[in-house]
C-alpha positions in Angstrom: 3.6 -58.6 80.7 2.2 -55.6 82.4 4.2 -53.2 80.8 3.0 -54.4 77.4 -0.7 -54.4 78.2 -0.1 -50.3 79.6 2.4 -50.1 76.4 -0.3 -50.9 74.3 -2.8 -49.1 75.8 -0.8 -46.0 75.7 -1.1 -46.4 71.8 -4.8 -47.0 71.6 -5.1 -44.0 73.8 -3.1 -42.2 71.0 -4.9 -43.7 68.0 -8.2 -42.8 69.5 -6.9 -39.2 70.0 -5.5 -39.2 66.4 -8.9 -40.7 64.9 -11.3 -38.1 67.0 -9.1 -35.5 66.0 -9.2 -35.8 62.3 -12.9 -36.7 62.7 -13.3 -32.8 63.6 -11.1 -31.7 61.2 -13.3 -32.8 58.3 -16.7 -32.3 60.1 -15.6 -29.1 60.3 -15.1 -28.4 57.4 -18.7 -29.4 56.3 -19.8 -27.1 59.5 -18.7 -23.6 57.7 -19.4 -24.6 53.8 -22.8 -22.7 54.5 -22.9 -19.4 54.4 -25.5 -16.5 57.1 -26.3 -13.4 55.4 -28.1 -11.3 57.7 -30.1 -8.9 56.6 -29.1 -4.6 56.7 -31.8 -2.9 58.1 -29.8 0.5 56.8 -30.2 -0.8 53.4 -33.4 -2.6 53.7 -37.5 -2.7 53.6 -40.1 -4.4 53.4 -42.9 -2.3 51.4 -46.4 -3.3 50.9 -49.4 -1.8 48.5 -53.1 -2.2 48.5 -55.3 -1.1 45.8 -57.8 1.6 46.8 -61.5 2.2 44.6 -61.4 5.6 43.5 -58.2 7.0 44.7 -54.6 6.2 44.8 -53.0 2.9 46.7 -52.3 2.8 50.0 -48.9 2.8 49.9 -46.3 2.0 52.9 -43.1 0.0 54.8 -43.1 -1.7 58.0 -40.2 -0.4 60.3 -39.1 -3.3 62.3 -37.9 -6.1 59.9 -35.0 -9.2 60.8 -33.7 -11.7 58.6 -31.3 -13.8 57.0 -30.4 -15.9 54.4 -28.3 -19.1 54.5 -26.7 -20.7 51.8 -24.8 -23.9 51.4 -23.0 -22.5 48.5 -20.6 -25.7 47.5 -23.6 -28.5 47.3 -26.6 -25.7 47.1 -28.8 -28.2 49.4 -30.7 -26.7 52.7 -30.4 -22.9 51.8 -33.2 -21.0 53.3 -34.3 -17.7 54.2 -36.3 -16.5 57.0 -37.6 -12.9 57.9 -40.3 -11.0 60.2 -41.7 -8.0 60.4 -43.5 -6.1 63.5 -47.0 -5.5 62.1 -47.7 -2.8 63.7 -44.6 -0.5 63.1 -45.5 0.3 59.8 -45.6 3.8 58.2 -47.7 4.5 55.2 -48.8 7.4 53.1 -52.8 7.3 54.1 -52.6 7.4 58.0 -56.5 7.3 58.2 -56.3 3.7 56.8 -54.2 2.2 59.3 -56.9 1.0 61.8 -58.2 -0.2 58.9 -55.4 -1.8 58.1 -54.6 -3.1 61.3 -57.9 -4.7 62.2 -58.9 -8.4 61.2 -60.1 -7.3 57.8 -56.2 -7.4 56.6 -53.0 -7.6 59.0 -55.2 -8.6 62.5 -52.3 -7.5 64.3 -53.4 -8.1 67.5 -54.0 -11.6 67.4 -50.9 -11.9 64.6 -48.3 -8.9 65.8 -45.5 -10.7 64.0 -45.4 -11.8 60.3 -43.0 -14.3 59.6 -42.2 -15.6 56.0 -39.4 -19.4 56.4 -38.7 -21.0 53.0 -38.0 -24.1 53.9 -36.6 -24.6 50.4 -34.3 -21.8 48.6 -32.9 -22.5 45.1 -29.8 -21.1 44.1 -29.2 -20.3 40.7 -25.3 -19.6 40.3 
């Protein structure tokens, strides 16, 4: 009787193993159907321009951007993108506007040295 009870154990043992394992195998599956782009700083920026009374825009691009972009590209649900930018590693073509520019009138960067923009919500289009 013994060896029956251990006999049959050995086979829930294997049918447990057997379930868990194909579990994974089809979680895993839904794991990788989304997609990370992360973004090329090489080929990227992230340019801003202000209008100016009585002369031309103030034109420039902030140096120290990060991003990505993830897409569930098989059932196009919980894409999003997120990126930053270091507000005060900018270069522009009127350097006498930057403190300008910096202060709490538009950026405040030194309460708010990092912008961040998170969609929550990203809607692909394919």
């Amino acid at each position: 009787m013994k060896k029956q009870i251990t006999w049959q154990g050995d086979i829930l043992k294997k049918l447990k193993f057997i379930l868990v394992f194909f579990y994974f195998l089809f979680q895993t599956s839904n794991i990788f159907a989304s997609e990370r782009w992360v973004l090329d700083k090489s080929l990227s920026t992230i340019e801003f321009e202000l209008p100016v009374l009585f002369a031309k825009n103030v034109k420039g691009q902030f140096n120290t951007i990060e991003g990505f972009i993830e897409l569930d590209v098989e059932k196009k649900e919980n894409n999003k993108a997120l990126f930053s930018v270091q507000i005060d590693d900018l270069e522009m073509n009127y350097l006498k506007y930057k403190d300008l520019l910096l202060s709490n009138i538009f950026f405040e960067a030194t309460k708010f040295p990092l912008a961040v923009i998170d969609t929550k919500k990203l809607i692909l289009n394919l």
